[in-house]
ZAMARGU-4260 file (C-alpha; in steps of 0.2 Angstrom, whole numbers, plus 5000, padded with zeros to 4 digits):
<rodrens>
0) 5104/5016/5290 | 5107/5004/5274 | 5090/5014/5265 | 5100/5030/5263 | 5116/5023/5260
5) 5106/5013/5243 | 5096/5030/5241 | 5112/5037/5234 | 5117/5022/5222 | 5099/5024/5213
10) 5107/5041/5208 | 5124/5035/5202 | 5115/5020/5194 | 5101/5034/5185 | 5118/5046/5181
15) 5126/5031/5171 | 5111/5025/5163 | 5102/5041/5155 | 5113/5045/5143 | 5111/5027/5135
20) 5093/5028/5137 | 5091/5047/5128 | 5104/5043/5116 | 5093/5026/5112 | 5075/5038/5111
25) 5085/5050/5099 | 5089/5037/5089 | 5071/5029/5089 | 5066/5047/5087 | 5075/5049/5070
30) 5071/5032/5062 | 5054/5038/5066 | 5056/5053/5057 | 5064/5046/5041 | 5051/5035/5040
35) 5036/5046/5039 | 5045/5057/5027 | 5048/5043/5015 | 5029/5038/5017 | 5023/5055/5012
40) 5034/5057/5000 | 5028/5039/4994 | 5011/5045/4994 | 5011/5062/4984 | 5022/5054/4971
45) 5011/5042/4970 | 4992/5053/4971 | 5002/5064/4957 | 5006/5051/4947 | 4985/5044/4948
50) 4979/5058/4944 | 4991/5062/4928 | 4988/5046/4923 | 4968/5049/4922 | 4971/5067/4911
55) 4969/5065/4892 | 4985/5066/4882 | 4981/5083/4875 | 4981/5091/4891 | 4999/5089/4898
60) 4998/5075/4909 | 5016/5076/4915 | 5012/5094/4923 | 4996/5090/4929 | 5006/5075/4938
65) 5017/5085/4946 | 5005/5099/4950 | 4995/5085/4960 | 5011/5078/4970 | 5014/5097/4975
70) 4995/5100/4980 | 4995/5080/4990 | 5013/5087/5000 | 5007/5104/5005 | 4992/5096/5012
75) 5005/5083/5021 | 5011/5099/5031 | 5028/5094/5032 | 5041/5105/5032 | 5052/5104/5017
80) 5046/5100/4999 | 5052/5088/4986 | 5058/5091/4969 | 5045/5084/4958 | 5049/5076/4940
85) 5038/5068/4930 | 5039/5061/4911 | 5027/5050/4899 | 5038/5034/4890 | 5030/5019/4882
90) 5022/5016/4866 | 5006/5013/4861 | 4997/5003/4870 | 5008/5004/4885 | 5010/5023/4889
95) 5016/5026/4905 | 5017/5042/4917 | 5033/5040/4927 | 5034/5053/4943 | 5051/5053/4951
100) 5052/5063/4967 | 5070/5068/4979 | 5070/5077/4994 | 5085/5080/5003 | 5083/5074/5022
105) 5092/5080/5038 | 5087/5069/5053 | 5078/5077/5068 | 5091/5075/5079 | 5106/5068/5068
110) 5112/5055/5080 | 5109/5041/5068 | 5117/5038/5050 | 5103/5039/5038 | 5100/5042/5021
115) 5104/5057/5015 | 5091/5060/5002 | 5071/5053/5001 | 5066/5046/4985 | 5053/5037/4976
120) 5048/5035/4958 | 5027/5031/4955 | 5024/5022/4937 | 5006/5021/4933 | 5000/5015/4913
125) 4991/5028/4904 | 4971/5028/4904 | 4970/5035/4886 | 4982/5027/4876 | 4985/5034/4857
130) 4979/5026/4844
</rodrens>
């Protein structure tokens, strides 16, 4: 008699506790979520910014960075696509390629406060250098 008296609790007890716990898993859930977002933006701005930093000045690096960091976040197949920026500053012999990159960022499920934007700046010194 006592087992399905106590077969009943473990229905009350599930009923009070599964809200915490799904709430808990969104939350993991969207952290999650942010976090590989930023890492791949990390990673294209930073593959965009390489390989503008290895093109000779006379052939545009800035677009040829930015062009890269497009190509390295298709290939990412994540939905979304950051805003790209990039810009050479420095003088010789300390030329630098800076790439900037924002994405705006809703969470997956929106239960935890996150950021609002993704962003990360790449800075990589120049292989050819003016003389």
């Amino acid at each position: 008699m006592k087992s399905t008296s106590r077969r009943g609790s473990y229905a009350v007890e599930f009923a009070l506790t599964a809200p915490l716990l799904l709430t808990l898993l969104a939350g993991i859930v969207d952290v999650s979520w942010y976090v590989h977002i930023s890492t791949r933006v990390a990673h294209a701005t930073a593959a965009g910014c390489r390989i503008g930093a290895y093109t000779g000045l006379d052939e545009s690096p800035a677009a040829a960075a930015v062009e890269a960091a497009k190509a390295e976040w298709e290939v990412a197949g994540v939905e979304g696509a950051p805003d790209f920026e990039a810009k050479i500053s420095g003088s010789a012999p300390d030329v630098r390629l800076q790439v900037v990159a924002d994405m705006e960022y809703s969470g997956f499920f929106g239960y935890t406060a996150m950021p609002e934007w993704v962003s990360h700046t790449a800075v990589f010194r120049m292989a050819e250098q003016p003389e």
